[in-house]
N, C-alpha and C positions, 0 to 999 in steps of 0.2 A: 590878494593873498600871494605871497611869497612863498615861493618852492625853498627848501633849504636842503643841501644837498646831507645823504646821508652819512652818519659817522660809524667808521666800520672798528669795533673789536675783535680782537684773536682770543677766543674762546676756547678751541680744540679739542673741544668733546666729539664724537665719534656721530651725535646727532644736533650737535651744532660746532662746526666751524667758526665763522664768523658770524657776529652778530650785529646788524645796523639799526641806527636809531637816529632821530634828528629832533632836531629843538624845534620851539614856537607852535603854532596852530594842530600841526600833524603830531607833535613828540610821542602821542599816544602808540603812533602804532609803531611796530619793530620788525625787524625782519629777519631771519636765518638761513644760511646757507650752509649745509649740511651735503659730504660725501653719501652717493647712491649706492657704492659698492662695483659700480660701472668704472673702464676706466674713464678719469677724467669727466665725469658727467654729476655735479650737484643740482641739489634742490633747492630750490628758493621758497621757503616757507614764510608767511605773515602771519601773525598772532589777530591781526584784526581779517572780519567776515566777508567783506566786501572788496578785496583781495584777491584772487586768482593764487594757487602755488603754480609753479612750472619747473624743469628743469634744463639747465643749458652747460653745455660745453665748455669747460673751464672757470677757473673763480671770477678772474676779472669780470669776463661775460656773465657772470651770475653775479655780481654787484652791480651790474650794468643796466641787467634786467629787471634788476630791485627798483633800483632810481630809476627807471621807466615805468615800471607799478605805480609806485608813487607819484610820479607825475601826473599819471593818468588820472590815478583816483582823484587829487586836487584839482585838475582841473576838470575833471567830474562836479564835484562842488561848487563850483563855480557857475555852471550854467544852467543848474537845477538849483 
């Protein structure tokens, strides 16, 4: 399986920011990064269950931490 890295849009709703998504095997699942109201501090939310949400310090870092989610869980599937 190939990791495909995620595609981020600018959404700018107030509970979603940006919004990632990637093709092939994974496209199901999506992600959002949405302002806490903190400063500087978002939430990375998945639409799919087996996901973890979290939140980190600034957006890059919370795209960062997406495509580390995602990684994870792929190569989750892979060894089970």
């Amino acid at each position: 399986m190939q990791i495909q890295p995620l595609i981020w849009k600018y959404i700018g709703h107030s509970n979603c920011l940006w919004e990632g998504s990637t093709r092939g095997l994974l496209g199901h699942i999506r992600f959002e990064i949405a302002y806490t109201g903190e400063s500087e501090i978002y939430s990375v939310q998945s639409d799919f269950r087996g996901i973890d949400n979290t939140t980190c310090a600034g957006v890059f870092n919370a795209k960062v931490k997406a495509q580390e989610l995602l990684n994870s869980y792929a190569i989750s599937l892979t060894i089970f």
